[in-house]
Backbone as XML, in Angstrom:
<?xml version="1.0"?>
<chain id="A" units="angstrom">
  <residue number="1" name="UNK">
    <atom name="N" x="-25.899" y="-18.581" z="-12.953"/>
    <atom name="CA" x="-26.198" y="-17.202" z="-13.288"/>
    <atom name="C" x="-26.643" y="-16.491" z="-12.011"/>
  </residue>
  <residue number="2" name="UNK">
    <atom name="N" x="-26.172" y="-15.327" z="-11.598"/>
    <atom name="CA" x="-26.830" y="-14.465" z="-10.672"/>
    <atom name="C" x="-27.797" y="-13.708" z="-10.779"/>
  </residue>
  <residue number="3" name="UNK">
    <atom name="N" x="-28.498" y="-13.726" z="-9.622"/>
    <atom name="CA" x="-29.578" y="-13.281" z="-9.588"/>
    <atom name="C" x="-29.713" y="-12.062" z="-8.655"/>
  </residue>
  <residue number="4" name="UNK">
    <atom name="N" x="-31.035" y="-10.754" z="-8.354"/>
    <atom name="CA" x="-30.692" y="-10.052" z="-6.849"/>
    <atom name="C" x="-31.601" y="-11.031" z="-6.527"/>
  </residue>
  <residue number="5" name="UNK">
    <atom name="N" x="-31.867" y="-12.371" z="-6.058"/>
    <atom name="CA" x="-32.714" y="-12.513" z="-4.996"/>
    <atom name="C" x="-32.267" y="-12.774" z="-3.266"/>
  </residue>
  <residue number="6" name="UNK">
    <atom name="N" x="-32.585" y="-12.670" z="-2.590"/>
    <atom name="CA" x="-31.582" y="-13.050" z="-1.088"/>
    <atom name="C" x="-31.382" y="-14.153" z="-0.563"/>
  </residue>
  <residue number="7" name="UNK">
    <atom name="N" x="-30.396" y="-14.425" z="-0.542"/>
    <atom name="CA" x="-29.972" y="-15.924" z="-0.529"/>
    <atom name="C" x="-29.237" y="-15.460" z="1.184"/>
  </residue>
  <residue number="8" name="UNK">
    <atom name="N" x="-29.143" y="-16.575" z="2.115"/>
    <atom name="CA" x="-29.408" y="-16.539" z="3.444"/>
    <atom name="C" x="-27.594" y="-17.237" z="3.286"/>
  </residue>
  <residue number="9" name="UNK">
    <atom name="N" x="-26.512" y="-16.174" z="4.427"/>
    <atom name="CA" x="-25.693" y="-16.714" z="4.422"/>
    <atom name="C" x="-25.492" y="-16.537" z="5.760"/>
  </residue>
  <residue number="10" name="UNK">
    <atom name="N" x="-24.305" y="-17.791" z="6.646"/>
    <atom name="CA" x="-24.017" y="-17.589" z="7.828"/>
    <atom name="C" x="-22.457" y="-17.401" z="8.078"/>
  </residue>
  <residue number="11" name="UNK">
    <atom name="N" x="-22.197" y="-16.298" z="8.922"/>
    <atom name="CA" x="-20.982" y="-16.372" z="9.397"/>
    <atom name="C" x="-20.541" y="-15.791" z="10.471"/>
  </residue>
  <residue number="12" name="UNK">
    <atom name="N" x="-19.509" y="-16.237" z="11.344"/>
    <atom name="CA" x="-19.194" y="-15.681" z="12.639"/>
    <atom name="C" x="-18.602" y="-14.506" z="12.633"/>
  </residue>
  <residue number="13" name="UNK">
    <atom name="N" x="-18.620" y="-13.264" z="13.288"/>
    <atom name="CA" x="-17.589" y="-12.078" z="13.554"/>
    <atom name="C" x="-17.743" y="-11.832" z="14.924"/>
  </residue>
  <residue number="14" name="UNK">
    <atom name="N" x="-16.383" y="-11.161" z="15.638"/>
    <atom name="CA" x="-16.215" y="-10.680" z="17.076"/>
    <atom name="C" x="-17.400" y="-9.983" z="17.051"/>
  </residue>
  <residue number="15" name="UNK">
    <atom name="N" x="-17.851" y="-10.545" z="18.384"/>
    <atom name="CA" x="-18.865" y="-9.924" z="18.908"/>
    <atom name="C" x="-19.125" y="-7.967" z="18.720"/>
  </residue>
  <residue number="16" name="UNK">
    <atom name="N" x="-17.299" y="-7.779" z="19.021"/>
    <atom name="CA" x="-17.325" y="-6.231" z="19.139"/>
    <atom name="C" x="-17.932" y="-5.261" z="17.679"/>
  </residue>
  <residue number="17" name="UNK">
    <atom name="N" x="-17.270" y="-6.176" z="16.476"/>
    <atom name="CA" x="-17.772" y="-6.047" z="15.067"/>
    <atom name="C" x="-19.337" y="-5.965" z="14.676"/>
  </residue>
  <residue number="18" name="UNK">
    <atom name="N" x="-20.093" y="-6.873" z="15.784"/>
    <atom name="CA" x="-21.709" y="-7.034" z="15.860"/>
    <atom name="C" x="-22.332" y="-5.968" z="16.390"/>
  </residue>
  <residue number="19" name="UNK">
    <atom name="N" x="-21.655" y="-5.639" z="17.836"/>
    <atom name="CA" x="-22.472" y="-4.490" z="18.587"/>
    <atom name="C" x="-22.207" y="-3.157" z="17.956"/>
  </residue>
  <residue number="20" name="UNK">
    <atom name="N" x="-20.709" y="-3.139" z="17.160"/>
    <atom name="CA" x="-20.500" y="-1.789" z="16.632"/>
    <atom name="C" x="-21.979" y="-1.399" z="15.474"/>
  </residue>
  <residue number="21" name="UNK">
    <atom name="N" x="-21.427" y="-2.649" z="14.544"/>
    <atom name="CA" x="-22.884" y="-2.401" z="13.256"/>
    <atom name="C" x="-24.152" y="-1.918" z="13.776"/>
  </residue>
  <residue number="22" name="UNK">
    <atom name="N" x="-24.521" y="-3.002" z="15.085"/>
    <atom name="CA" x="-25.677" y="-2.429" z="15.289"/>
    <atom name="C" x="-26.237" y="-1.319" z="15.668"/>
  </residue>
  <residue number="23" name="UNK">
    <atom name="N" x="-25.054" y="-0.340" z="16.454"/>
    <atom name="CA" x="-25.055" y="0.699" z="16.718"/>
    <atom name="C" x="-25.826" y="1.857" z="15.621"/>
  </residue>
  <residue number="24" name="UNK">
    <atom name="N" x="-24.465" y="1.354" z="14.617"/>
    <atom name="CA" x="-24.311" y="2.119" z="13.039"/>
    <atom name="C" x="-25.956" y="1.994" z="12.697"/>
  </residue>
  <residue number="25" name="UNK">
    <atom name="N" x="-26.656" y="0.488" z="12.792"/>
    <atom name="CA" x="-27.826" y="0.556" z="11.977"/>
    <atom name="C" x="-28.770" y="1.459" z="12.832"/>
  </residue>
  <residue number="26" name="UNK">
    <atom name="N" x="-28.507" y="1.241" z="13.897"/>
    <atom name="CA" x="-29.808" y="2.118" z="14.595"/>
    <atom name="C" x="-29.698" y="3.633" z="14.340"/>
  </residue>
  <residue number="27" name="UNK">
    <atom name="N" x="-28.367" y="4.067" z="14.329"/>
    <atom name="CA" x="-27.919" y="5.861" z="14.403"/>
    <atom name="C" x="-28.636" y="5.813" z="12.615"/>
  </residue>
  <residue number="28" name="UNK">
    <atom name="N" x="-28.626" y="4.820" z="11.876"/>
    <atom name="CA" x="-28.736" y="5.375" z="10.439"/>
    <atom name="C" x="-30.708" y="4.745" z="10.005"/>
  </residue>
  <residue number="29" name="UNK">
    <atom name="N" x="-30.756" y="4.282" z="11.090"/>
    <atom name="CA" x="-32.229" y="3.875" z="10.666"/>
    <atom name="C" x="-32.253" y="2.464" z="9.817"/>
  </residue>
  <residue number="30" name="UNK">
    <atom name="N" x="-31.691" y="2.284" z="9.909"/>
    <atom name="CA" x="-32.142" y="0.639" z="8.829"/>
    <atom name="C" x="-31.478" y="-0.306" z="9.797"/>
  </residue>
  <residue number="31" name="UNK">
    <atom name="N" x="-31.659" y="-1.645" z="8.706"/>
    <atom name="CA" x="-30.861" y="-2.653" z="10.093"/>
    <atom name="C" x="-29.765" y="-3.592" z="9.587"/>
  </residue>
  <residue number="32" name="UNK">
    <atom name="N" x="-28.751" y="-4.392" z="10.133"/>
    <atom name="CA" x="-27.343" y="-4.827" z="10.346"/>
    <atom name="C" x="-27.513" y="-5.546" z="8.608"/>
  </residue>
  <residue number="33" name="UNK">
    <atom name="N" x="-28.278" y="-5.978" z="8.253"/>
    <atom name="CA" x="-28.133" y="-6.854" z="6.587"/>
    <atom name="C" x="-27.760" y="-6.042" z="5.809"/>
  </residue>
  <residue number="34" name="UNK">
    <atom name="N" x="-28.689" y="-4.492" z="6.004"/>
    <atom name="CA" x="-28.727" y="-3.503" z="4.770"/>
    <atom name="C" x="-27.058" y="-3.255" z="4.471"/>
  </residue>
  <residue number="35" name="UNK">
    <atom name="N" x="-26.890" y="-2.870" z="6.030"/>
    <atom name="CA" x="-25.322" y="-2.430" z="6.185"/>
    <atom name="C" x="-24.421" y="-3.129" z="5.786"/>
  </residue>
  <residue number="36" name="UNK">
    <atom name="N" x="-24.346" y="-4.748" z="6.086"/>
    <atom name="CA" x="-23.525" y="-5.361" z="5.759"/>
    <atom name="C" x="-23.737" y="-5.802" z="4.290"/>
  </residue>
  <residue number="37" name="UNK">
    <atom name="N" x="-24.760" y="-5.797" z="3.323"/>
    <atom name="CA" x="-24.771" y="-6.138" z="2.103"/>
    <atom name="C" x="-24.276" y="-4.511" z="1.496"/>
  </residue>
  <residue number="38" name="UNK">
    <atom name="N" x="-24.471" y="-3.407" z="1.760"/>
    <atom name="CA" x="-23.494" y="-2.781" z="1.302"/>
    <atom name="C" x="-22.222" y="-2.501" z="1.737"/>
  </residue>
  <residue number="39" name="UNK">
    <atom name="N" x="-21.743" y="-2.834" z="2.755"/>
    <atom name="CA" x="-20.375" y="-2.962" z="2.842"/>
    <atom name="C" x="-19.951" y="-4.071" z="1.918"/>
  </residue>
  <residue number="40" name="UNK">
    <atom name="N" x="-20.523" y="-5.019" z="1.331"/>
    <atom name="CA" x="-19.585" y="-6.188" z="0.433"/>
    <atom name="C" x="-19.760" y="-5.789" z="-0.605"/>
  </residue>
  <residue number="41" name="UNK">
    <atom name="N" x="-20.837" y="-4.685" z="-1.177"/>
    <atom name="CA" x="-20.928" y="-4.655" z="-2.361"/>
    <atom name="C" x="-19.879" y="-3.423" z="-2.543"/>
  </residue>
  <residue number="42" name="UNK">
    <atom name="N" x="-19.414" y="-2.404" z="-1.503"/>
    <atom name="CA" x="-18.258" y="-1.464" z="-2.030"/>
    <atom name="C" x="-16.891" y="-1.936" z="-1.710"/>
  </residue>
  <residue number="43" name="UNK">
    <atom name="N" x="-16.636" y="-2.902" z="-1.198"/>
    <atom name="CA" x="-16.147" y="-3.820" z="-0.834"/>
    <atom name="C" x="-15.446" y="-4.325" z="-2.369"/>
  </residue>
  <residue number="44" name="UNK">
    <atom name="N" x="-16.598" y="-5.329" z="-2.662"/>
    <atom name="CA" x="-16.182" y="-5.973" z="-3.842"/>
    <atom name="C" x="-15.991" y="-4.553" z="-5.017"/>
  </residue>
  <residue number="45" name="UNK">
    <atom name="N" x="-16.785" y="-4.200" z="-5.465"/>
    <atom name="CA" x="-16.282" y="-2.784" z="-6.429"/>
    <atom name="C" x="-14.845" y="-2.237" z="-6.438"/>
  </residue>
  <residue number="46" name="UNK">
    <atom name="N" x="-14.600" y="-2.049" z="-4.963"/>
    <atom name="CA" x="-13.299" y="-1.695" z="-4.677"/>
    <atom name="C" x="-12.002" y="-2.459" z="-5.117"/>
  </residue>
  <residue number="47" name="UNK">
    <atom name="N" x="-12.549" y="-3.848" z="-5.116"/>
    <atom name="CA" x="-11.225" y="-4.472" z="-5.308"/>
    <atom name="C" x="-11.411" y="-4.808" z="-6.819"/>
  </residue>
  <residue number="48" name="UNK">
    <atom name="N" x="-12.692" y="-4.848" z="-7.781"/>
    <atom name="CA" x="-12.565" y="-4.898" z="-9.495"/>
    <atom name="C" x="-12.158" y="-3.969" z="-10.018"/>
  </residue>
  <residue number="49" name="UNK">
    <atom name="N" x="-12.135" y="-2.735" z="-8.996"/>
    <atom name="CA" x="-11.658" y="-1.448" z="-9.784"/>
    <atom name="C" x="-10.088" y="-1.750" z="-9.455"/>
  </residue>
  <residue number="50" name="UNK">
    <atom name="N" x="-9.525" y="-2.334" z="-8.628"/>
    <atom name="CA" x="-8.223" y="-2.290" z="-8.524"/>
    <atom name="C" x="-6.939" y="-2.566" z="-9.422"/>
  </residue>
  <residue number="51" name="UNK">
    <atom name="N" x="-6.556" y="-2.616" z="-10.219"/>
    <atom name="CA" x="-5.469" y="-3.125" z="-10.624"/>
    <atom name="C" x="-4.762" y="-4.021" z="-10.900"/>
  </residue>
  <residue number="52" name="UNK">
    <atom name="N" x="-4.428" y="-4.452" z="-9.053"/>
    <atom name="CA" x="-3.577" y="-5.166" z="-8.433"/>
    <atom name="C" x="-4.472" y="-6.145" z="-8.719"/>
  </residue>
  <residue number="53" name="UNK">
    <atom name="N" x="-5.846" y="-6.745" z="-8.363"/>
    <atom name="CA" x="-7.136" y="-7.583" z="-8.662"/>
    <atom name="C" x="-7.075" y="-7.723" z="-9.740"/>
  </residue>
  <residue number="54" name="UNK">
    <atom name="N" x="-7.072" y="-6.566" z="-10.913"/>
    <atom name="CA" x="-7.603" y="-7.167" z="-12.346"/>
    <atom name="C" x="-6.059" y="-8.322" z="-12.901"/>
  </residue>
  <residue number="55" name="UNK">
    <atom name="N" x="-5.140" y="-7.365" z="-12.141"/>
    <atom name="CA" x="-3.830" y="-8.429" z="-12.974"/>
    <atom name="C" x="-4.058" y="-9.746" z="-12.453"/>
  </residue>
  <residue number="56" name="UNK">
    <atom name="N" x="-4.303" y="-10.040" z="-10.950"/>
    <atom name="CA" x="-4.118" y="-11.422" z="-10.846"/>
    <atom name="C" x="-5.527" y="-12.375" z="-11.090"/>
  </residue>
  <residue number="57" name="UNK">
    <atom name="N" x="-6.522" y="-11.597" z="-11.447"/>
    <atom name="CA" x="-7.848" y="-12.438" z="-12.034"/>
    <atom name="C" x="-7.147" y="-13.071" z="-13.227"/>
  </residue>
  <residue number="58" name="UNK">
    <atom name="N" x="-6.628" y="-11.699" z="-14.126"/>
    <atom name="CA" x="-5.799" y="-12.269" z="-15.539"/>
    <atom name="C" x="-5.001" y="-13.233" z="-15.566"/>
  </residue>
  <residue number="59" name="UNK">
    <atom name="N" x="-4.325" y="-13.385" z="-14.631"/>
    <atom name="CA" x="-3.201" y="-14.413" z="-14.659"/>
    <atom name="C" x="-3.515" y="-15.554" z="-14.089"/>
  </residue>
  <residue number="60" name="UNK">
    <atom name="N" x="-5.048" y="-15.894" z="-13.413"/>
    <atom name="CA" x="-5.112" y="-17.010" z="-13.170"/>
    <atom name="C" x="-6.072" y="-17.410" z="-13.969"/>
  </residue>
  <residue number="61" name="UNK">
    <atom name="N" x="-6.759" y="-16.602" z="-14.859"/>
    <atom name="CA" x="-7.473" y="-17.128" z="-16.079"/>
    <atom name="C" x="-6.483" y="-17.797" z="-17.005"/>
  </residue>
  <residue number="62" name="UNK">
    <atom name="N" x="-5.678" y="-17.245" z="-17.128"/>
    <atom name="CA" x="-4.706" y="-17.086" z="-18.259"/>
    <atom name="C" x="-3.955" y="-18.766" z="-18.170"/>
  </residue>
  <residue number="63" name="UNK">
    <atom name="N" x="-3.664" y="-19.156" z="-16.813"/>
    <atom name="CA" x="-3.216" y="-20.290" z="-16.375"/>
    <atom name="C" x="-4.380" y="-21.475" z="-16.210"/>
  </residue>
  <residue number="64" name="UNK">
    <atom name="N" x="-5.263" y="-21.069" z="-16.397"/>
    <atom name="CA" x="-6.463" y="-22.102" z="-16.403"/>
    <atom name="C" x="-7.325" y="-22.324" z="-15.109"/>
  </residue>
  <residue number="65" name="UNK">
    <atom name="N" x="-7.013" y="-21.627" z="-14.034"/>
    <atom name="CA" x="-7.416" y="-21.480" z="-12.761"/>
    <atom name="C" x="-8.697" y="-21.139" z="-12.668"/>
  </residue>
  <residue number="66" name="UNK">
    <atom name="N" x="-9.062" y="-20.280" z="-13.498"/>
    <atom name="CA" x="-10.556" y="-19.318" z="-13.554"/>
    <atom name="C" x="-11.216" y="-20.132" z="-14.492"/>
  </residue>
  <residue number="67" name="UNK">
    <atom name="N" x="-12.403" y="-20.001" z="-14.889"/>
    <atom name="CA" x="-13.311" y="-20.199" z="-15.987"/>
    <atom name="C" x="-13.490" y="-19.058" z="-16.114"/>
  </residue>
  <residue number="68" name="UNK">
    <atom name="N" x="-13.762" y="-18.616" z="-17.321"/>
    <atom name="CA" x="-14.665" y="-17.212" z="-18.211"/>
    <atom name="C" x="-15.603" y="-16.977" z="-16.818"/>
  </residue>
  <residue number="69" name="UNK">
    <atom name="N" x="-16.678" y="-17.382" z="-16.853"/>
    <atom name="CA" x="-17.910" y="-17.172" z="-16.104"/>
    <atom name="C" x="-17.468" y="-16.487" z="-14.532"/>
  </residue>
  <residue number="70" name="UNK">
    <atom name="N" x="-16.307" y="-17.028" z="-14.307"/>
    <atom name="CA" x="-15.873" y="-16.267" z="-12.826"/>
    <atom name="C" x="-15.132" y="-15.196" z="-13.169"/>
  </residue>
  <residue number="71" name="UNK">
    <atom name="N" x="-14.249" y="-15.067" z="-14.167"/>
    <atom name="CA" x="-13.796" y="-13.871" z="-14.843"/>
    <atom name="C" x="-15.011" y="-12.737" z="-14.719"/>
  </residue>
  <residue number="72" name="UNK">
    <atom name="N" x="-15.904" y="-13.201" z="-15.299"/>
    <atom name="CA" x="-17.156" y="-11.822" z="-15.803"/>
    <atom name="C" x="-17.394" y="-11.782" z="-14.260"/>
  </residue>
  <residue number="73" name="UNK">
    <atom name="N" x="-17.790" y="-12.566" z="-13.452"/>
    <atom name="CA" x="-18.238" y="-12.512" z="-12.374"/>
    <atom name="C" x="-17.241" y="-11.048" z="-11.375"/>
  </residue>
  <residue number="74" name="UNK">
    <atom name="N" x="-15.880" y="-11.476" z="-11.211"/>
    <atom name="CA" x="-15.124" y="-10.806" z="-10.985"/>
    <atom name="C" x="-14.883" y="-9.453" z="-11.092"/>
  </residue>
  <residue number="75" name="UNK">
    <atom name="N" x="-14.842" y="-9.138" z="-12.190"/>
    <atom name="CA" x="-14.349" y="-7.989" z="-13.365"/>
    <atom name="C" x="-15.142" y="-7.598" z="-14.646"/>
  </residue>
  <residue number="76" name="UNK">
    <atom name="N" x="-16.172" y="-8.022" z="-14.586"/>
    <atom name="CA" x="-17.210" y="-7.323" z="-15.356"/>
    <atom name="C" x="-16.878" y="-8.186" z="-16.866"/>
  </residue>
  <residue number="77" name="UNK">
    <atom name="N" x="-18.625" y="-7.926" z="-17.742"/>
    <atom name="CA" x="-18.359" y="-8.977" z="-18.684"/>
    <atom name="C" x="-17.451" y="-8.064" z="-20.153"/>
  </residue>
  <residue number="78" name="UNK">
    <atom name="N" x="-17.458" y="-6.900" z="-20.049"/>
    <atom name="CA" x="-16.175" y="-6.215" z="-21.307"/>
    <atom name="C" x="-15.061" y="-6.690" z="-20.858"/>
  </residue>
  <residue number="79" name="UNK">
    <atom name="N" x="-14.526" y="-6.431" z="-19.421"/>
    <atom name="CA" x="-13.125" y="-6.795" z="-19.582"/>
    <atom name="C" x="-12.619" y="-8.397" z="-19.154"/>
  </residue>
  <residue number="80" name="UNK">
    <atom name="N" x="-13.336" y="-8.831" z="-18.996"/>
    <atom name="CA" x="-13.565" y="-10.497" z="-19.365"/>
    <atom name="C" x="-13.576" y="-10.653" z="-20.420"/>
  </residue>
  <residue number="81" name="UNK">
    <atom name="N" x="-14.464" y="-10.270" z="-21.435"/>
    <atom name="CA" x="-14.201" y="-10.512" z="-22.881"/>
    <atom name="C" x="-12.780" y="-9.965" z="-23.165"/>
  </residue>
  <residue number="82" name="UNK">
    <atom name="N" x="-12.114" y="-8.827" z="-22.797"/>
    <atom name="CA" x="-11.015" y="-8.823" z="-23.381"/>
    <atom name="C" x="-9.937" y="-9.596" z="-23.485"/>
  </residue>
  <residue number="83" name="UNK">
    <atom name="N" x="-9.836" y="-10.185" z="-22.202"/>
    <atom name="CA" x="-9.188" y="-11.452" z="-21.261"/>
    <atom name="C" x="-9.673" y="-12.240" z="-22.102"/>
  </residue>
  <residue number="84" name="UNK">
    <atom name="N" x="-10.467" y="-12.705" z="-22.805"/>
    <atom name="CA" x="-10.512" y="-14.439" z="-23.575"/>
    <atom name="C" x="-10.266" y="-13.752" z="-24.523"/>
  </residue>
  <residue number="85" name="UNK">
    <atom name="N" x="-10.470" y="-12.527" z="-25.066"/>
    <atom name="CA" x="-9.823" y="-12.567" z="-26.847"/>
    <atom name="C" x="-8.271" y="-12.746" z="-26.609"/>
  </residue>
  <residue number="86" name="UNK">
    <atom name="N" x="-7.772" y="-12.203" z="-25.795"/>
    <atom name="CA" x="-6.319" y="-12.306" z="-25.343"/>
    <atom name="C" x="-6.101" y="-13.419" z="-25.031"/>
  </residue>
  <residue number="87" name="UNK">
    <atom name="N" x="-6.100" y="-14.386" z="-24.277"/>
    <atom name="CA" x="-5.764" y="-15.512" z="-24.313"/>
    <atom name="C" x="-6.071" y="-16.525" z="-25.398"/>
  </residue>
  <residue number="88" name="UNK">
    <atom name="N" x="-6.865" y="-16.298" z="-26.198"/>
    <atom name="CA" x="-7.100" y="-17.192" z="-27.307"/>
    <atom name="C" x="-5.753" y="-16.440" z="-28.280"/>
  </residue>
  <residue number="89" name="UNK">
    <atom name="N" x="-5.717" y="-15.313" z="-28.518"/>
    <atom name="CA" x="-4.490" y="-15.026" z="-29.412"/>
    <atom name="C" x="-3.592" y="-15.324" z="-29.019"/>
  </residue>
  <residue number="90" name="UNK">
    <atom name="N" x="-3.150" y="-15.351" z="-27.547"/>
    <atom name="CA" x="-2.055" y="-15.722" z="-26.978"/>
    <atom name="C" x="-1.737" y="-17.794" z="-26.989"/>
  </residue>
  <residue number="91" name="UNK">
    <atom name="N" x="-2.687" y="-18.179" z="-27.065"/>
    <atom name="CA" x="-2.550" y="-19.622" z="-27.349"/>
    <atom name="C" x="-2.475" y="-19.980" z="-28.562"/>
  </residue>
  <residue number="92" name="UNK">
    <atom name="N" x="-2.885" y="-19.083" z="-29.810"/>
    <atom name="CA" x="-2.962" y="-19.696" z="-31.080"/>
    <atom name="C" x="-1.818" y="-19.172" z="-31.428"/>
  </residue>
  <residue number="93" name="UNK">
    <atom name="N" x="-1.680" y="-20.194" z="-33.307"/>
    <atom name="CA" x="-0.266" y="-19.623" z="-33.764"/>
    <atom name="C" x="-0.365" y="-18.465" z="-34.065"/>
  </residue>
  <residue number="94" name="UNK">
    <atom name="N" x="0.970" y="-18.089" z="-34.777"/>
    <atom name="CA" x="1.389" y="-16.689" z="-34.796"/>
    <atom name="C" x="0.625" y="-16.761" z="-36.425"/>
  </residue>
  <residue number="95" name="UNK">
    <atom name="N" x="0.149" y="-15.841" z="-36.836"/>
    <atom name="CA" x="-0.742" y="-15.849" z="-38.403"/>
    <atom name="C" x="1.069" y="-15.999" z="-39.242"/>
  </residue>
  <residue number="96" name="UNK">
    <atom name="N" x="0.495" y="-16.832" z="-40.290"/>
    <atom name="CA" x="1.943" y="-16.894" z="-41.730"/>
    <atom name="C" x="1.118" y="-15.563" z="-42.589"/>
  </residue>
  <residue number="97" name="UNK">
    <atom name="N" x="1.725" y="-14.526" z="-42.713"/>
    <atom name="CA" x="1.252" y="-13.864" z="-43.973"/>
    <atom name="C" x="1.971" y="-13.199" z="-44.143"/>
  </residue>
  <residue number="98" name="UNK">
    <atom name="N" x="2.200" y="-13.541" z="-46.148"/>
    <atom name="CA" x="3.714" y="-12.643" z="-46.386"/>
    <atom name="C" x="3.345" y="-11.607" z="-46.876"/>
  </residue>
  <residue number="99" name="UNK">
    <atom name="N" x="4.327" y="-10.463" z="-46.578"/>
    <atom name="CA" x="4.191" y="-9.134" z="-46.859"/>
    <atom name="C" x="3.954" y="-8.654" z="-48.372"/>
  </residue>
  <residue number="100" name="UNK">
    <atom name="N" x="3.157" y="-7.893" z="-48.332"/>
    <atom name="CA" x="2.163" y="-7.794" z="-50.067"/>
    <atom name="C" x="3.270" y="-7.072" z="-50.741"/>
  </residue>
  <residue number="101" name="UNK">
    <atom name="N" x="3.559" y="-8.291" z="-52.081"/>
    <atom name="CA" x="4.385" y="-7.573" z="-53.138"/>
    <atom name="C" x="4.427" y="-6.834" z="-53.800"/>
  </residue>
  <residue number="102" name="UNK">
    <atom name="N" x="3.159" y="-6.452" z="-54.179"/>
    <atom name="CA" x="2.930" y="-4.721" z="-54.708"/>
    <atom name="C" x="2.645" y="-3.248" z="-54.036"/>
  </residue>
  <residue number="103" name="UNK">
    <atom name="N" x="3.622" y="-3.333" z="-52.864"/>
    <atom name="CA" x="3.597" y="-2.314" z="-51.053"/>
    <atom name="C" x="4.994" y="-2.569" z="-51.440"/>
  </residue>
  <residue number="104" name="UNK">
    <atom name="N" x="5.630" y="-1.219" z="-51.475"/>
    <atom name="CA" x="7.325" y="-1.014" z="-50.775"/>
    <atom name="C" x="6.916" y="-0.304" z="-49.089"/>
  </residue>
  <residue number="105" name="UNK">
    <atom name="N" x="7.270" y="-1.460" z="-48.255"/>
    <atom name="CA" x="7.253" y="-1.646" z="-46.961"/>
    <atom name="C" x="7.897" y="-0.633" z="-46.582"/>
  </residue>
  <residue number="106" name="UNK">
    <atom name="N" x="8.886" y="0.035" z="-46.848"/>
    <atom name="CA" x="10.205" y="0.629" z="-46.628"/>
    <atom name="C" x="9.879" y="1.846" z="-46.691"/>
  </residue>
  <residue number="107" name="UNK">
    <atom name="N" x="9.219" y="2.407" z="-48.468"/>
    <atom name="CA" x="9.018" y="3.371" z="-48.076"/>
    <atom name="C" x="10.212" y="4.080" z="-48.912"/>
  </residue>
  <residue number="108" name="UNK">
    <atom name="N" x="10.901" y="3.452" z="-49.850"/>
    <atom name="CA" x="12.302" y="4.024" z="-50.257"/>
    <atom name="C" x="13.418" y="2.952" z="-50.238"/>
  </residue>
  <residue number="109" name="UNK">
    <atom name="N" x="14.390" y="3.308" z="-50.134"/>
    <atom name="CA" x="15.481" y="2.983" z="-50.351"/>
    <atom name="C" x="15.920" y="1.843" z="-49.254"/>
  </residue>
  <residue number="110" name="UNK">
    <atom name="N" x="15.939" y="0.289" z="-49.113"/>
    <atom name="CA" x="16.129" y="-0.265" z="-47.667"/>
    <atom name="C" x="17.503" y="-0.657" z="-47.422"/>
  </residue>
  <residue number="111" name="UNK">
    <atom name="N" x="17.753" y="-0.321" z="-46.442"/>
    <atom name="CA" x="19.070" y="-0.601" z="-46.128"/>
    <atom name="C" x="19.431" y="-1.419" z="-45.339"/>
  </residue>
  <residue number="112" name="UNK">
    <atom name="N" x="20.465" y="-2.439" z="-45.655"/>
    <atom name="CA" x="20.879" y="-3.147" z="-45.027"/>
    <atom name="C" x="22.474" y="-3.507" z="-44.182"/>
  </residue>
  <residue number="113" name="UNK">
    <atom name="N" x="22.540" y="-4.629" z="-43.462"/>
    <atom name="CA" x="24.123" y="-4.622" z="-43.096"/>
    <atom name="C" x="24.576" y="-6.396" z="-43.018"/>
  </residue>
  <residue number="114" name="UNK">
    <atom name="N" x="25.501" y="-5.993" z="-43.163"/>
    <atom name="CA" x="26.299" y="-7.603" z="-42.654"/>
    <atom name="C" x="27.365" y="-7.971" z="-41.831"/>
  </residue>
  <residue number="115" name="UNK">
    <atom name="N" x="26.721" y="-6.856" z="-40.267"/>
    <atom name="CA" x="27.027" y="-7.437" z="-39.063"/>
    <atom name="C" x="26.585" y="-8.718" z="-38.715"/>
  </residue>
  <residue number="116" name="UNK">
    <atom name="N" x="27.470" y="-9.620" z="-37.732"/>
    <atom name="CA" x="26.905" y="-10.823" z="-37.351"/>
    <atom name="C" x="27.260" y="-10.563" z="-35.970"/>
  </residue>
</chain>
């Protein structure tokens, strides 16, 4: 489960990428974390709002690739839920239920043919 608490991550970028930020943090008053934890967070937004992202989260849930929990993680927990009601209908059978005999379906008169 996620949490906001700050969890300490490491990673390398060109130096030039370092001195630029720091620039940025000093002209804006705060410093290189603030900046870079909101650059990932519009970052990430950007790409759940996308489209192109939500189809292929779907399709690798759908294939068994994802768990639920990285789904919500991904793409938020409504349209995650929509994604497992959909794949559960999509894996189960098709419902048997015959059409109610006291309903004219039709509507009138039905017509038929006996092309083959």
């Amino acid at each position: 489960m996620s949490t906001d608490e700050p969890r300490r991550v490491h990673f390398q970028s060109p130096e030039y990428l370092v001195e630029r930020l720091d620039a940025i943090a000093e002209l804006m008053g705060t410093d290189r974390t603030d900046l870079l934890v909101e650059a990932i967070r519009a970052y990430i937004d950007e790409q759940a709002d996308s489209d192109a992202f939500q189809q292929r989260v779907a399709t690798a849930f759908y294939e068994g690739e994802l768990e639920f929990e990285t789904v919500k993680q991904l793409v938020g927990a409504e349209h995650a839920q929509r994604l497992r009601l959909l794949k559960a209908d999509l894996e189960g059978e098709p419902f048997d239920i015959a059409a109610p005999a006291d309903t004219d379906i039709y509507d009138g008169d039905a017509v038929t043919t006996d092309e083959r």
